[in-house]
VEXTIDREN-778374 format. One record per residue (C-alpha): x, y, z; residue in three letters. Coordinates in steps of 0.2 Angstrom, whole numbers, plus 5000, padded with zeros to 4 digits. Layout:
N
XYZALA/...
This chain:
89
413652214775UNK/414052344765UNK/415652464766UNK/415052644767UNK/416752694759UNK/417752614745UNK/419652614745UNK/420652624733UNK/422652554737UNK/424352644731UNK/425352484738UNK/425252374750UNK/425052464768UNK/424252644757UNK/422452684754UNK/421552814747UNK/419652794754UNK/418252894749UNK/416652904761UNK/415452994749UNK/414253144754UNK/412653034752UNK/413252904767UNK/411852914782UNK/412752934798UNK/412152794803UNK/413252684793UNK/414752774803UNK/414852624818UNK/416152624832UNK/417352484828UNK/419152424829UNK/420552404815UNK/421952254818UNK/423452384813UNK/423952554820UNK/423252664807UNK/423952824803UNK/422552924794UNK/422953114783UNK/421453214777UNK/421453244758UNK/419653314757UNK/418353344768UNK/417653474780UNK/416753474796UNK/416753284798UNK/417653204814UNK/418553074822UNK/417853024840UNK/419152904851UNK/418552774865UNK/418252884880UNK/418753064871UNK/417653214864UNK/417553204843UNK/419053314836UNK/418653434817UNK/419653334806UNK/420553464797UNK/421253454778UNK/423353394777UNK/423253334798UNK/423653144802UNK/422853074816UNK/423452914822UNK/422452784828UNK/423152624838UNK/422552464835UNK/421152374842UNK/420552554850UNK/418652594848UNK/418352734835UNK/417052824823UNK/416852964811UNK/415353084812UNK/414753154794UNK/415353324788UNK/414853414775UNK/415153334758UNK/416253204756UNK/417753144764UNK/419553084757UNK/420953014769UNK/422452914764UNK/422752764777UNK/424452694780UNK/424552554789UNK/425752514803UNK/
């Protein structure tokens, strides 16, 4: 399968990931990471971040959001493209 993103990494627990504004939502799948991620928006407006059993929140441009590991999540589109840097826990 396909990545619908592509990452670049700064070191070893740092990425800088790209989803790009011609992704169909339906590449944007529930899933689980293995590591506590800790996500920052770089670029991106109106996309969202949906948790296991919570409402979507507006992902908003310099706002982390952390995400434990092995809890459900997705992210529904927005309006171009969006750029977050991970860091893995």
């Amino acid at each position: 399968m396909v990545k619908p993103y592509t990452d670049r990494y700064t070191d070893d627990c740092t990425r800088i990931r790209r989803f790009n504004s011609n992704i169909s939502s339906d590449e944007l799948v529930w899933h689980q990471d293995t590591k506590t991620r800790r996500i920052t928006v770089l670029e991106g407006i109106g996309w969202k971040l949906q948790l296991d059993n919570q409402l979507p929140v507006e992902m908003l441009p310099d706002t982390s959001y952390t995400i434990p590991q092995e809890l459900h999540h997705r992210l529904l589109k927005g309006a171009g493209e969006l750029i977050v840097e991970i860091v893995e826990k």
